[in-house]
Phi, psi and omega in degrees: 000139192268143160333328206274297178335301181286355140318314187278333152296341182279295196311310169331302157308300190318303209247045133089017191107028187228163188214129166021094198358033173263106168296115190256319162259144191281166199269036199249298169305330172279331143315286193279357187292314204257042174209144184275108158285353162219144158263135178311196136231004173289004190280148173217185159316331189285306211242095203262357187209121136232122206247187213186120131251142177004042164107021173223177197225139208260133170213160164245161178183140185283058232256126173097332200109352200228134140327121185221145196223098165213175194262151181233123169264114181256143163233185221258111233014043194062052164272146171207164206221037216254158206235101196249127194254299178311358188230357176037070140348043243221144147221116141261116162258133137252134129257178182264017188269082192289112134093024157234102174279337187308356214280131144339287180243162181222187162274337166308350229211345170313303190282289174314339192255338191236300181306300201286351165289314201263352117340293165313318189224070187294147177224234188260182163140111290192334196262133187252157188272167194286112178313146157223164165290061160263346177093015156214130186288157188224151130283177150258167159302316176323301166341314198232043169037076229228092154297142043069271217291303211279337181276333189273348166294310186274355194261330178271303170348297175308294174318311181254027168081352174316319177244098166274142158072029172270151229215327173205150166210158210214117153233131196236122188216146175064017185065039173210142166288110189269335180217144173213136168225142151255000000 
């Protein structure tokens, strides 16, 4: 599955079940997927609430100083799938850190240390991901109030190994793709 698919999955979710307006999943199921149905025992001080619904994992987490509540779909070396619904939203990571929980940093550590700041504290940036016919519209970051300066922070991070072996990351807000790296 190519990065943009599982893109094309957030979105999916991010819009209540629907793809280029066609209910594709009902929005009832997308409501309960994307609300927790079991509670954890991983909550601390960083991350005060992690709930579990049907293959996605619920998080409250402390970024900033501000509660943020969003949802991850994960897999097994860090691919992830994550969902800021209140920030309309979409990060796909992938990576190759198979069977290493151990890691200082991750791709789980993307969203909370570089996007969602930089949500907040948007400046310019000017470079659009490459159109293809898939059916998902592109932006800049400027475009969807974005900084600039924390995504080329977190893109030199990747590069130099600081987050090993992540492989692609995909950010999407307002439902158009704003960053794309391989």
């Amino acid at each position: 599955m190519r990065s943009r698919d599982l893109a094309k999955f957030g979105l999916l979710f991010l819009n209540n079940g629907k793809w280029n307006q066609k209910q594709i999943i009902p929005s009832h199921l997308v409501a309960q997927t994307l609300t927790s149905q079991a509670t954890t025992h991983y909550a601390d001080s960083v991350v005060p609430f992690v709930g579990y619904s049907n293959q996605f994992w619920i998080y409250t987490e402390k970024i900033k100083g501000e509660l943020v509540d969003y949802v991850q779909a994960q897999g097994n070396g860090g691919q992830s799938i994550q969902l800021d619904r209140n920030n309309n939203l979409v990060l796909v990571v992938t990576a190759g850190n198979y069977n290493r929980n151990n890691l200082r940093k991750n791709s789980y550590d993307i969203y909370p240390n570089f996007v969602y700041p930089a949500i907040k504290h948007s400046d310019t940036y000017s470079i659009k991901p490459i159109q293809l016919n898939d059916g998902i519209q592109i932006a800049t970051l400027k475009d969807v109030g974005i900084n600039e300066n924390l995504i080329y922070a977190m893109t030199d991070s990747i590069i130099t190994g600081v987050y090993p072996n992540i492989q692609s990351v995909l950010i999407l807000r307002n439902n158009k793709l704003v960053y794309e790296n391989y």
